[in-house]
C-alpha positions as CSV (number, residue, x, y, z in Angstrom):
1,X,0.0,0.0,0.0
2,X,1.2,3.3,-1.0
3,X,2.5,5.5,1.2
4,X,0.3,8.6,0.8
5,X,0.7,12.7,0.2
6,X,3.6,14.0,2.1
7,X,2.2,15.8,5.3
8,X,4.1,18.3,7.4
9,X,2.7,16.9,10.3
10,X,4.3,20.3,12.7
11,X,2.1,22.5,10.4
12,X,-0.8,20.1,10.2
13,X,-0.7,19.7,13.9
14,X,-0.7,23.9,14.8
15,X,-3.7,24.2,12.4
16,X,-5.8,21.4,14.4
17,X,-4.7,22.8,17.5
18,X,-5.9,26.3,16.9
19,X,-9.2,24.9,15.3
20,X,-9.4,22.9,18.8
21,X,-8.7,26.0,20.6
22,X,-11.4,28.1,18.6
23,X,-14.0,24.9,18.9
24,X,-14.1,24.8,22.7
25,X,-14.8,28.4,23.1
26,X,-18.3,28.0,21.2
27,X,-20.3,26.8,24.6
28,X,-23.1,24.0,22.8
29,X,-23.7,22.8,26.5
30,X,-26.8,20.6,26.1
31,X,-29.2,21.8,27.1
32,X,-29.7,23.7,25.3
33,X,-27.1,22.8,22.6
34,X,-27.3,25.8,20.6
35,X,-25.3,23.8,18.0
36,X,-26.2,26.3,15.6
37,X,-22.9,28.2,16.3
38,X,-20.7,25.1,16.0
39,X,-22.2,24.5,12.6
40,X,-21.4,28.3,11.5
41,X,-18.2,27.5,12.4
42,X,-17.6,24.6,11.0
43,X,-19.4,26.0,7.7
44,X,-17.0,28.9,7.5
45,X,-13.8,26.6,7.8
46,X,-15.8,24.5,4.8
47,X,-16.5,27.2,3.0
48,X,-13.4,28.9,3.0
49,X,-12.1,25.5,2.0
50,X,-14.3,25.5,-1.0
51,X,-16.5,22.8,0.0
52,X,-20.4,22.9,-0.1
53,X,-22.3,21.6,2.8
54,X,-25.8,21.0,4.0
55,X,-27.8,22.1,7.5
56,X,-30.8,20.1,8.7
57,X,-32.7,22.5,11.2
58,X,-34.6,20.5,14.0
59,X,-36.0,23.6,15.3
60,X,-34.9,26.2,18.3
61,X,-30.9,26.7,17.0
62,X,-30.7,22.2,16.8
63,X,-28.8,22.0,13.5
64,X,-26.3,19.3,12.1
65,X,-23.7,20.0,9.3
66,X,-22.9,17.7,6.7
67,X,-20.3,17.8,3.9
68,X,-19.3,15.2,0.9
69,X,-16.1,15.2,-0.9
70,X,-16.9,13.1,-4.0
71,X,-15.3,9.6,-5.0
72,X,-15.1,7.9,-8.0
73,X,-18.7,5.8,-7.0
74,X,-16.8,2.2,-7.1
75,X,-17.0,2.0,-3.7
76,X,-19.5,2.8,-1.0
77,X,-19.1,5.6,0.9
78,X,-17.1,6.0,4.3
79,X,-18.7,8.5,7.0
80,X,-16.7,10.4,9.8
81,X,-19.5,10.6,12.2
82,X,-19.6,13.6,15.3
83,X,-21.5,15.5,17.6
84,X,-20.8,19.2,18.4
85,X,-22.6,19.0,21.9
86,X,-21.5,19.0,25.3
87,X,-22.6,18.1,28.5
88,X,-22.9,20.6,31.2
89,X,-19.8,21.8,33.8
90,X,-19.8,23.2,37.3
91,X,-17.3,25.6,36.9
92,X,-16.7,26.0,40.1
93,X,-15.2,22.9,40.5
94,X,-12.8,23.5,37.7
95,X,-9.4,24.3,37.6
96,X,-8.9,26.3,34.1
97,X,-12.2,27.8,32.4
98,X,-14.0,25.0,31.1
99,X,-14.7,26.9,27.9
100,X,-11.7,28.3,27.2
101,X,-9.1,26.0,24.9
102,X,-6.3,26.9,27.7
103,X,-3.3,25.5,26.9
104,X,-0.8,24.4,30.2
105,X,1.5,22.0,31.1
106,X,1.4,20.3,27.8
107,X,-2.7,19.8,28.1
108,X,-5.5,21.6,26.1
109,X,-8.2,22.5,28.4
110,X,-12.0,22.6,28.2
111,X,-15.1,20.7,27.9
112,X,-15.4,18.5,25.0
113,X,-11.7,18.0,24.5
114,X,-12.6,14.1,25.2
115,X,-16.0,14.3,24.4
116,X,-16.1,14.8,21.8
117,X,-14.5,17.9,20.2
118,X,-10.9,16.4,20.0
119,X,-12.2,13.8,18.1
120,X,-14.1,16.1,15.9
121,X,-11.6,18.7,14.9
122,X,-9.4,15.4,13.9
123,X,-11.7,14.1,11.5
124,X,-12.6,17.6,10.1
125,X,-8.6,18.1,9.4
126,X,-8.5,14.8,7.7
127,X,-11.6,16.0,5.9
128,X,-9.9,19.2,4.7
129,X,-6.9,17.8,4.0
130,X,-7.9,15.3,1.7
131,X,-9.5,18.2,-0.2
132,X,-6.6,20.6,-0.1
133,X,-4.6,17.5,-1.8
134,X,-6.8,16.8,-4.5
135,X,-6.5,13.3,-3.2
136,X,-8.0,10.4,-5.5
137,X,-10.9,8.6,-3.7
138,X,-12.6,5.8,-4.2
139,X,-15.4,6.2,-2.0
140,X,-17.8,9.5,-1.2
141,X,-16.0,10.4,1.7
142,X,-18.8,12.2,4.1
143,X,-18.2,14.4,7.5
144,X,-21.2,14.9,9.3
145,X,-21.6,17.0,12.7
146,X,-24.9,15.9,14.8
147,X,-26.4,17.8,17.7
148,X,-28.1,16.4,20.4
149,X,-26.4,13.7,21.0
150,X,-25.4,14.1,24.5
151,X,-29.4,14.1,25.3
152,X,-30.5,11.4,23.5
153,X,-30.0,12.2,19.5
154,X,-33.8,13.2,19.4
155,X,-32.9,16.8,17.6
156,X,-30.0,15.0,15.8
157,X,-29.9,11.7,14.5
158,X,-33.1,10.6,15.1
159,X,-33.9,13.6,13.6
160,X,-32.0,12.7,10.8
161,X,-33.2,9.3,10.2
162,X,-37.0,9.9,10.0
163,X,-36.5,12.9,7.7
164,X,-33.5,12.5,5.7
165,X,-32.9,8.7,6.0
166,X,-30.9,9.2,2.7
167,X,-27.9,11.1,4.0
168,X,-27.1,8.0,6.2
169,X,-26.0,5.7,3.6
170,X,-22.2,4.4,4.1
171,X,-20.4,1.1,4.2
172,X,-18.1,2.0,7.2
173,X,-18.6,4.9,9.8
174,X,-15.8,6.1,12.8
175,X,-17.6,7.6,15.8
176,X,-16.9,8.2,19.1
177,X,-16.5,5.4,21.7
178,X,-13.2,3.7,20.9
179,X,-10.0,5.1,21.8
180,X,-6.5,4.3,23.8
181,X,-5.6,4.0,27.2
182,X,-2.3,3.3,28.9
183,X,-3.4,0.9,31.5
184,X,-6.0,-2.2,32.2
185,X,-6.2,-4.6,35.0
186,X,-2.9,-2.6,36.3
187,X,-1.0,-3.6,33.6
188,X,0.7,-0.6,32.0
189,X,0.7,-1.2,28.1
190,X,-1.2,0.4,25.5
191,X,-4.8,-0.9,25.2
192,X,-6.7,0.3,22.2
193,X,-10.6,-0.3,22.1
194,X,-12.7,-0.5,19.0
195,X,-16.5,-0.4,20.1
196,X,-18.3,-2.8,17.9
197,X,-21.1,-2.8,20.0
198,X,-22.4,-0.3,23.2
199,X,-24.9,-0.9,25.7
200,X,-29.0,0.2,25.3
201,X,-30.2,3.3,27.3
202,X,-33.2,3.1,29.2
203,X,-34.5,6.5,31.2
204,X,-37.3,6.0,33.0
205,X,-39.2,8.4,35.8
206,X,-40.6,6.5,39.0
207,X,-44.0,8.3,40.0
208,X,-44.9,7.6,43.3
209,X,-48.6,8.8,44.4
210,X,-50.2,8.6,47.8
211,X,-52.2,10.8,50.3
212,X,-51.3,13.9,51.3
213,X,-51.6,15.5,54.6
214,X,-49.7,17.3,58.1
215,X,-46.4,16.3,58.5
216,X,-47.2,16.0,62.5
217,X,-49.8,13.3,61.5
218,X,-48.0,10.0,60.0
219,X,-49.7,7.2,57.6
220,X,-48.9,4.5,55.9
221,X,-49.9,6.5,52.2
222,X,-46.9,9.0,52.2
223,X,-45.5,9.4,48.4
224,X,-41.8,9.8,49.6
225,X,-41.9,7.0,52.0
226,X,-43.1,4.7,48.5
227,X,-40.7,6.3,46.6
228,X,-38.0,6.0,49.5
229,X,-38.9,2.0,49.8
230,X,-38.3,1.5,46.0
231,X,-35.4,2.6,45.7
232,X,-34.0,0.8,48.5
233,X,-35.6,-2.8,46.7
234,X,-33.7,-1.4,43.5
235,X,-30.1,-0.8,44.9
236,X,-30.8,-4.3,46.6
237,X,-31.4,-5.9,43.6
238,X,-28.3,-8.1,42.9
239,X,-28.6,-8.5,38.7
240,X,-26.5,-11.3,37.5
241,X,-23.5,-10.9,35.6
242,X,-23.2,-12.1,31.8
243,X,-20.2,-12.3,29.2
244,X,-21.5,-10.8,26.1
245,X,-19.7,-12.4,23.1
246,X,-17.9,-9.5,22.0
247,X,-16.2,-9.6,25.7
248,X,-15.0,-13.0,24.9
249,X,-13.4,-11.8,22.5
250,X,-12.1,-8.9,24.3
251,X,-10.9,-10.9,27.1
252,X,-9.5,-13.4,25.3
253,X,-7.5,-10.6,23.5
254,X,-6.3,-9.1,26.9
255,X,-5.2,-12.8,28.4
256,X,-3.1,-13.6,25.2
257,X,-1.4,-10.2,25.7
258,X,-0.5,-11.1,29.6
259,X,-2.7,-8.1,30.5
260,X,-5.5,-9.9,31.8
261,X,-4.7,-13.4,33.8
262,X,-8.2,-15.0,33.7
263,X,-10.6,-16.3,31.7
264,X,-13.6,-14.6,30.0
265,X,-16.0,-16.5,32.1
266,X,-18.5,-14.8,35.3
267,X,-16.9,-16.8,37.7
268,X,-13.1,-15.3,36.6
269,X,-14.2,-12.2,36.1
270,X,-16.7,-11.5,39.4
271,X,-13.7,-10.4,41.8
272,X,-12.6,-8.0,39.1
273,X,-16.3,-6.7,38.8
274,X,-16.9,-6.1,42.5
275,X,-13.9,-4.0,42.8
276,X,-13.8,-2.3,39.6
277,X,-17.6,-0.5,38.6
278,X,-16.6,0.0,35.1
279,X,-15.5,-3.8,34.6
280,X,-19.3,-4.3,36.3
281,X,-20.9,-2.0,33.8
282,X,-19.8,-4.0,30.9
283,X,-21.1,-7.3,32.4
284,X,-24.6,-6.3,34.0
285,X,-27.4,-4.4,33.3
286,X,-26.7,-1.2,35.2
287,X,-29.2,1.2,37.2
288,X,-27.9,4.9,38.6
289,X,-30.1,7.0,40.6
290,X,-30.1,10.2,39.1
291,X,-32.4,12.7,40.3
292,X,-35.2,12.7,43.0
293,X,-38.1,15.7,44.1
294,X,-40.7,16.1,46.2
295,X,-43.0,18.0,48.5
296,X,-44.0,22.1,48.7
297,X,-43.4,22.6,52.4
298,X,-41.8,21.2,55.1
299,X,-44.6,20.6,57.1
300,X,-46.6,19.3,54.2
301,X,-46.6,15.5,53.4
302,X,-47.0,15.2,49.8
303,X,-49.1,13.5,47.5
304,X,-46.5,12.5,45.0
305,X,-42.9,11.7,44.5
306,X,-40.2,11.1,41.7
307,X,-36.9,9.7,40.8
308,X,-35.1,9.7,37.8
309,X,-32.9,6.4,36.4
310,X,-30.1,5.8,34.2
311,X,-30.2,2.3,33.1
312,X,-28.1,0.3,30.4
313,X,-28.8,-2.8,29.4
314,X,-26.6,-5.4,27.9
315,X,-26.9,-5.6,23.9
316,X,-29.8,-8.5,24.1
317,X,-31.9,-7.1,26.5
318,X,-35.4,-6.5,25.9
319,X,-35.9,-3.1,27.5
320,X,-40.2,-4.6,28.2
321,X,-38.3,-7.4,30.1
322,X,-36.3,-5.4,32.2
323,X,-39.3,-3.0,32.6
324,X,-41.1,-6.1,34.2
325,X,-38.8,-7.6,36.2
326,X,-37.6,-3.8,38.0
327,X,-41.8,-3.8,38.3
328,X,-41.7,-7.0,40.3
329,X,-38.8,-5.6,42.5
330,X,-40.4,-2.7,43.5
331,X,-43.5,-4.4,44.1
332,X,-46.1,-1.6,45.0
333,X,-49.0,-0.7,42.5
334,X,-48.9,2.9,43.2
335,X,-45.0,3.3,41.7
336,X,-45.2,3.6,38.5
337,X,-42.8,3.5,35.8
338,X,-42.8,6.1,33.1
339,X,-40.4,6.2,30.0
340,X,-38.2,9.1,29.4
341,X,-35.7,8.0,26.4
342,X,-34.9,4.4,25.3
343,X,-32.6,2.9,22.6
344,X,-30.7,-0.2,21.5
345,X,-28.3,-1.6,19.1
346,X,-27.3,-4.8,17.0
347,X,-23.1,-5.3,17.7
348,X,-21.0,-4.9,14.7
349,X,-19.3,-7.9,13.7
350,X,-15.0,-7.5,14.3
351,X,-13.6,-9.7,11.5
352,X,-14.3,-6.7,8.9
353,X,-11.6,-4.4,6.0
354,X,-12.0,-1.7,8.5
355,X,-11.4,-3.3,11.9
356,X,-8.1,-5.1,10.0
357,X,-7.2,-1.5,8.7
358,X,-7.7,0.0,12.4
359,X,-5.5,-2.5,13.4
360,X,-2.5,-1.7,10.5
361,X,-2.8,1.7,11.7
362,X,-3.2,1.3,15.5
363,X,0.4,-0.7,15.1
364,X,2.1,1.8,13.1
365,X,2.0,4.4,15.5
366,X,1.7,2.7,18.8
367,X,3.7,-1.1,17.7
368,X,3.4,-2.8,21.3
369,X,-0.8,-1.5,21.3
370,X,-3.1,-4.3,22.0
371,X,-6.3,-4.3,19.8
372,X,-9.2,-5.7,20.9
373,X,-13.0,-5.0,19.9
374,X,-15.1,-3.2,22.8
375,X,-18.4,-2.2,24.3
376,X,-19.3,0.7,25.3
377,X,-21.0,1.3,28.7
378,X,-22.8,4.5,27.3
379,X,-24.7,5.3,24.1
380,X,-23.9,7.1,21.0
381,X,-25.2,8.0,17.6
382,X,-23.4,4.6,16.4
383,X,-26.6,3.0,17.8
384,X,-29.1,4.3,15.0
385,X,-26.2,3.1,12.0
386,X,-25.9,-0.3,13.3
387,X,-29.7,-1.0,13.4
388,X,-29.5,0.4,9.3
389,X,-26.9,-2.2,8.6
390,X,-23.6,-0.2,8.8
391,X,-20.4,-1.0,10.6
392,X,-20.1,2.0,12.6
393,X,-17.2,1.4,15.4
394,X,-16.0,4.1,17.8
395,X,-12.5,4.7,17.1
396,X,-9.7,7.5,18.5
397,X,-6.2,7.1,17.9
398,X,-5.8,9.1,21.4
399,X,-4.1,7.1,24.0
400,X,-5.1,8.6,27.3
401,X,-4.4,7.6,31.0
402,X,-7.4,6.5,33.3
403,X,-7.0,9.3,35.2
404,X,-7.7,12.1,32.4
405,X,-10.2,9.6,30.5
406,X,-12.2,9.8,33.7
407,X,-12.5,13.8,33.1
408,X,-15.2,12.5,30.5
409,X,-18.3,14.2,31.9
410,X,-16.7,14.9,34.5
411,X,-14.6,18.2,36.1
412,X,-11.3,19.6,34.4
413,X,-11.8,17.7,31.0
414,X,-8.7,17.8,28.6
415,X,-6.2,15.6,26.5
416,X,-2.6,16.0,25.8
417,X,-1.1,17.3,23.6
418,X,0.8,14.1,22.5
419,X,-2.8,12.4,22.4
420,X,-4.3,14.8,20.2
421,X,-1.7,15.2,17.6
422,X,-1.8,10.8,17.6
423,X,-5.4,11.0,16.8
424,X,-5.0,13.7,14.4
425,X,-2.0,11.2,12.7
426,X,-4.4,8.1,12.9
427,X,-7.9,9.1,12.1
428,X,-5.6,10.7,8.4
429,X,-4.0,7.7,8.1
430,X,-7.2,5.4,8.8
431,X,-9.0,6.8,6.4
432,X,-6.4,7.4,3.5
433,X,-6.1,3.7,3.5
434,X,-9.7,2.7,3.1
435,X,-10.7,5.6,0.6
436,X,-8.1,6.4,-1.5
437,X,-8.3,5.3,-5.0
């Protein structure tokens, strides 16, 4: 395989940098996204670049970008899938200005450098690149910019999907959820992840009801005490753990490279599990607490009461199933269980041109990486392109610690500098090899 355009990679890497920089200052918290602003900047950049591009408006400043750079048709297209919002910060638990780009001690700062801006700027410098360089392609190469997805996708790709199904069309897609890290099971070697498959969201809202009445007069019909009692039965319940088959495969990856020492079995893998909540995440179906009201006055008992859940089920898992057995646990008629968001996804199979191509490339920069295909313990837009068909796998060239990976969602979000400029390097080099002519 050819070698490619010559790249000044010093020059290449200050441009992405800057465009990072410049990203991260345009707040698309969500809510309320906004992402109106990140697609006028991305659309100036495009434009400036002379390359056309469409919007698809969902309504109140919910817009997604998406440009084509034309191949010659003999192959199907390949799609460098994004989303330009962000969660929410509390700044004040910050060290640097969450939206500022800050550069210091060899570390970009700001919210979305993980998640997923980094990523982002990467694929739109490959994007541009490959136009700037006239390079021959075989496939429609397509870079396309959701909203919403940090909320659920329903002002981005679901949006998408029901009314311009047509734009989604590609043989192989790179999205978030993939990525390096430096360190599993204690064992310091490069481990990179390609998500082939990611666990289902399901959001639900408990509604308790009861009586209401003076808080100096007790009964057995209080709302909170209901909704206080379920959710007691639910961090009781003990869910069983499961291998998925992709994590055989995973596992069995990580024990031939001496970085795990068991098998991929429950019983090898349950002492991990119970110290380790992320190693549990990828072999249960999870439940997280995540908000809770109730009551006007203090005095006041109060005729209803809610909670909020996170759950994620296991790819496989009927979300009506789970539905009925969380039912039985709680076991009282007047909690009831209201959906908020819910989604699933088929897994990708791993013996594909692009997961052997990931692999080339993985090796070529980091030659003692481990490969091995992944789940992801959250959701992305990934979800809606598997269930059309399409191999969509989430893949960074980054190679983070644990430490800064957990600043996903989290306070004082950033990535190095080393990091950014190795995904820059491998999401080029990625898709040179599978679109070039």
């Amino acid at each position: 395989m050819s070698t490619g355009p010559a790249i000044n990679w010093d020059t290449y890497f200050d441009e992405a940098v800057e465009l990072l920089g410049q990203f991260i200052r345009i707040d698309t918290s969500n809510p309320p996204g906004n992402e109106i602003l990140a697609c006028n900047f991305l659309g100036a950049i495009l434009h400036h670049e002379g390359i056309d591009y469409d919007l698809y408006d969902a309504g109140n400043r919910r817009v997604s970008l998406r440009a084509v750079l034309k191949g010659d048709g003999s192959r199907r297209p390949f799609m460098l899938l994004n989303h330009t919002d962000v969660v929410p910060v509390q700044q004040e638990f910050w060290d640097e200005e969450p939206f500022s780009g800050h550069i210091k001690d060899g570390y970009i700062w700001g919210r979305g450098t993980l998640d997923m801006k980094g990523l982002g700027i990467a694929q739109l410098m490959t994007f541009i690149t490959l136009k700037r360089m006239a390079v021959p392609l075989a496939r429609d190469v397509v870079f396309f910019a959701q909203a919403d997805e940090e909320a659920g996708s329903e002002f981005g790709m679901r949006f998408i999907e029901r009314e311009f199904p047509e734009t989604l069309d590609a043989e192989y897609v790179i999205n978030e959820g993939g990525g390096g890290t430096t360190e599993v099971f204690g064992v310091e070697r490069p481990v990179y992840s390609i998500a082939v498959a990611e666990k289902g969201p399901l959001w639900l809202r408990l509604v308790a009801e009861g009586r209401p009445g003076h808080g100096s007069v007790p009964h057995e019909d209080n709302a909170l005490d209901r909704l206080v009692r379920a959710m007691f039965r639910i961090q009781e319940w003990e869910r069983p753990l499961t291998v998925a088959p992709v994590l055989e495969e995973y596992f069995g990856r990580l024990n031939r490279a001496g970085v795990y020492k068991g098998a991929a079995t429950v019983d090898a893998l349950k002492a991990a599990a119970e110290k380790d909540p992320r190693i549990r995440a990828l072999l249960s179906n999870t439940i997280s607490a995540t908000t809770a009201s109730s009551g006007i006055k203090h005095n006041v008992i109060p005729a209803r009461a809610e909670a909020t859940l996170d759950i994620r089920l296991l790819p496989g898992v009927k979300p009506e199933d789970f539905e009925a057995e969380l039912a039985a646990v709680i076991n009282d008629p007047k909690v009831s269980l209201e959906r908020v968001h819910v989604g699933w996804s088929d897994t990708n199979p791993h013996d594909t041109e692009l997961f052997r191509v990931m692999e080339e490339v993985i090796h070529d920069h980091v030659e003692d990486a481990v490969v091995v295909p992944g789940m992801t313990v959250g959701f992305t837009d990934s979800s809606v392109l598997r269930n059309r068909g399409m191999i969509s796998y989430g893949f960074s060239g980054g190679l983070t610690t644990p430490e800064i990976a957990r600043g996903v969602h989290g306070h004082n979000e950033r990535v190095s500098l080393e990091s950014f400029r190795l995904n820059c390097q491998m999401v080029w080099e990625l898709t040179r090899r599978m679109c070039c002519a």
